[in-house]
C-alpha positions, -999 to 999 in steps of 0.1 A, spaced: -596 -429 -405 -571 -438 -377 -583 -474 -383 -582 -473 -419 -547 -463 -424 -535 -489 -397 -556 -516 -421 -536 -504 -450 -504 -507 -429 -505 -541 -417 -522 -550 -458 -486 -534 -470 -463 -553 -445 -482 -582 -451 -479 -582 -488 -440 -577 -488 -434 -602 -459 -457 -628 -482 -432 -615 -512 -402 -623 -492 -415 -658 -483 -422 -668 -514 -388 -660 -527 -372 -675 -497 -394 -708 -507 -380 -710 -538 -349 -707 -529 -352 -735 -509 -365 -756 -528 -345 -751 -556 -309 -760 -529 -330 -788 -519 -329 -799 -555 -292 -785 -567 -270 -787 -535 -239 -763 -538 -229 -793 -564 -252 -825 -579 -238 -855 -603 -264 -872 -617 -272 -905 -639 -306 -902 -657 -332 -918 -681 -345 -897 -701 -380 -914 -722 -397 -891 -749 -434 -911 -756 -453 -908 -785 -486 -921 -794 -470 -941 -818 -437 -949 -804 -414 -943 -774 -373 -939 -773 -349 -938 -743 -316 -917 -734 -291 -920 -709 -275 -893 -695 -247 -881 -672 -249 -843 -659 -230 -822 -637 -240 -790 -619 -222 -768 -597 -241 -733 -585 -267 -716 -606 -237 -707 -635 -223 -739 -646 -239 -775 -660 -225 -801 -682 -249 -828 -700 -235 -860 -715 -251 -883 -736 -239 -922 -735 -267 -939 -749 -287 -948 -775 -252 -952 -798 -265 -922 -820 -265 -894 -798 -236 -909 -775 -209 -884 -767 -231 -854 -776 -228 -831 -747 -243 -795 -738 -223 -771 -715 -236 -740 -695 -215 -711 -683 -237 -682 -667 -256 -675 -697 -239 -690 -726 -244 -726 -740 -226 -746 -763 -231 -779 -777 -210 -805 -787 -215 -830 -819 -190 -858 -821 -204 -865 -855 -198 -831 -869 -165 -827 -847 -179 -791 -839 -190 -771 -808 -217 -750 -815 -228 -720 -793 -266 -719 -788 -283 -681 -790 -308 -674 -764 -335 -675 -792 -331 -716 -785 -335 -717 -748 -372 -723 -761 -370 -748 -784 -370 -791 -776 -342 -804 -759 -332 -835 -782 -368 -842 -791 -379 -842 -760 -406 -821 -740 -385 -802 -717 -369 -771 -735 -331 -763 -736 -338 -743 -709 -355 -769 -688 -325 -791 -692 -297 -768 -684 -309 -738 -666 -301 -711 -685 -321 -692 -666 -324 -691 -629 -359 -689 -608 -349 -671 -580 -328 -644 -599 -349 -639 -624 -383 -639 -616 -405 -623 -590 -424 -640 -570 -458 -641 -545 -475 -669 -530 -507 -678 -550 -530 -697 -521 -525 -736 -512 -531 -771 -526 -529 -805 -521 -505 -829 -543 -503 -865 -537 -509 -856 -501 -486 -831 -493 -497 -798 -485 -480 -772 -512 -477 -734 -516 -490 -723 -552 -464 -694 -558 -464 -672 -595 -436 -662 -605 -433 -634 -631 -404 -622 -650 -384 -595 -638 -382 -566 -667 -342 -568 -677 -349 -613 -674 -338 -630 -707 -363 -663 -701 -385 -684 -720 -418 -679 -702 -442 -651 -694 -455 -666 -663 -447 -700 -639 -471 -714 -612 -450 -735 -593 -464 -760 -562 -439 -765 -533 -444 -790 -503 -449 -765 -475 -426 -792 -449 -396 -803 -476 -395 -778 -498 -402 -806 -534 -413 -789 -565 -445 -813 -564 -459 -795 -598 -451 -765 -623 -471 -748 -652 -458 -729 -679 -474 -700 -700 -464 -680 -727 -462 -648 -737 -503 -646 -746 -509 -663 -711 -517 -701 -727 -504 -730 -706 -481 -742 -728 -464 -772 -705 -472 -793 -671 -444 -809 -652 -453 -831 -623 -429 -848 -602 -431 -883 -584 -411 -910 -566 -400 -891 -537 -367 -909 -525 -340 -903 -501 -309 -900 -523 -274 -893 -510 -290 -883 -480 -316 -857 -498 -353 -864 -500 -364 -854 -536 -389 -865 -566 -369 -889 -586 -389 -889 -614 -410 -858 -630 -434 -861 -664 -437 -828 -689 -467 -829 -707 -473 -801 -736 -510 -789 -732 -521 -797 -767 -506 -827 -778 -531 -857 -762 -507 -886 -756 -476 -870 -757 -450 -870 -723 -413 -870 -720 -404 -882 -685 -370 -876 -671 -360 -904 -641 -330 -898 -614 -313 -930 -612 -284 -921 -588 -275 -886 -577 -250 -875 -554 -246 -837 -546 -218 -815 -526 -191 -835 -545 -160 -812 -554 -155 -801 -588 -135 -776 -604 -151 -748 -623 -125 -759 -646 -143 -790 -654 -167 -768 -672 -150 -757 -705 -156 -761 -743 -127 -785 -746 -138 -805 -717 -166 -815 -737 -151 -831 -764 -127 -853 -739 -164 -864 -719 -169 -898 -735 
């Protein structure tokens, strides 16, 4: 009995210790990726079995609470820029001269086309605040050794998914691979991540691929051009009216 209960002692500090790893994982590997600030040039490529199209991008993000996304190419979506403050959005459409606030119903939907959701692009929500999470086992991903962590929504968490399995190199802390489920449990998106290069100082995946589970021949991939991160910027930057002075 005495043995038992010590058994059942060590199972329960084991469990929360595992709990408090993985959280502390993802935290890290999410810093690794923001910084306390990041500026960012992108390409952003939806493919198509039929066709493929390109953006350009500029983006801003300071924190978990505040991200700016401008558009400056192709010339039809130029100057159309989204802005994040905590958990509002707003975006702004040169052509229609209008700002329009996004409800949380969109987080969901495609960003521009694309196949990384509103929420993908601008973080609405945040994985170490609003999920719970537990390391799954280990894997191997383009030869680093990664920690397979689920993370699970906490109860009160406004977020697009029911569950993500996330893969994190186990020595520098890079989101190597994520899957996304819905609400019934279905995989619903794969995003892998590639190209691992030291920018600004900061070894990260410059280029990551979402691929929607049912849609053979389908990809978006997003691609880090130049990135530099702990630059100073005013929260002030991050306004409605700053995004209609942008471009």
């Amino acid at each position: 009995m005495r043995l038992f209960t010590s058994l059942v002692v060590i199972s329960f500090f084991c469990l929360r210790a595992s709990g408090q790893n993985a959280t502390e994982i993802v935290k890290n590997a999410d810093n690794k990726m923001r910084g306390s600030t990041m500026q960012a040039d992108m390409v952003i490529r939806t493919i198509r079995p039929t066709w493929s199209r390109e953006m350009q991008c500029k983006t801003w993000m300071k924190g978990n609470n505040l991200a700016m996304i401008l558009i400056t190419a192709p010339a039809k979506d130029k100057g159309v820029v989204f802005l994040k403050r905590k958990k509002e959005v707003w975006t702004w459409v040169p052509s229609l001269e209008r700002t329009v606030k996004l409800p949380p119903s969109m987080m969901g939907q495609n960003w521009m086309g694309t196949d990384f959701t509103n929420d993908d692009l601008v973080k609405e929500s945040s994985v170490v605040e609003d999920y719970s999470h537990s390391i799954a086992g280990d894997t191997l991903i383009q030869g680093r050794a990664c920690y397979i962590i689920n993370m699970i929504p906490k109860p009160d968490a406004a977020v697009v998914w029911s569950k993500v399995i996330i893969c994190i190199d186990k020595k520098d802390f890079l989101e190597m691979n994520c899957r996304f489920y819905d609400e019934d449990g279905k995989l619903i998106n794969t995003m892998n991540s590639y190209d691992v290069k030291t920018m600004d100082d900061r070894l990260i995946p410059t280029r990551f691929e979402m691929i929607p589970a049912d849609k053979r021949g389908q990809k978006t991939e997003m691609i880090y051009k130049s990135v530099r991160y702990n630059q100073p910027i005013a929260d002030s930057f991050f306004t409605v009216e700053k995004t209609q002075t942008l471009y």
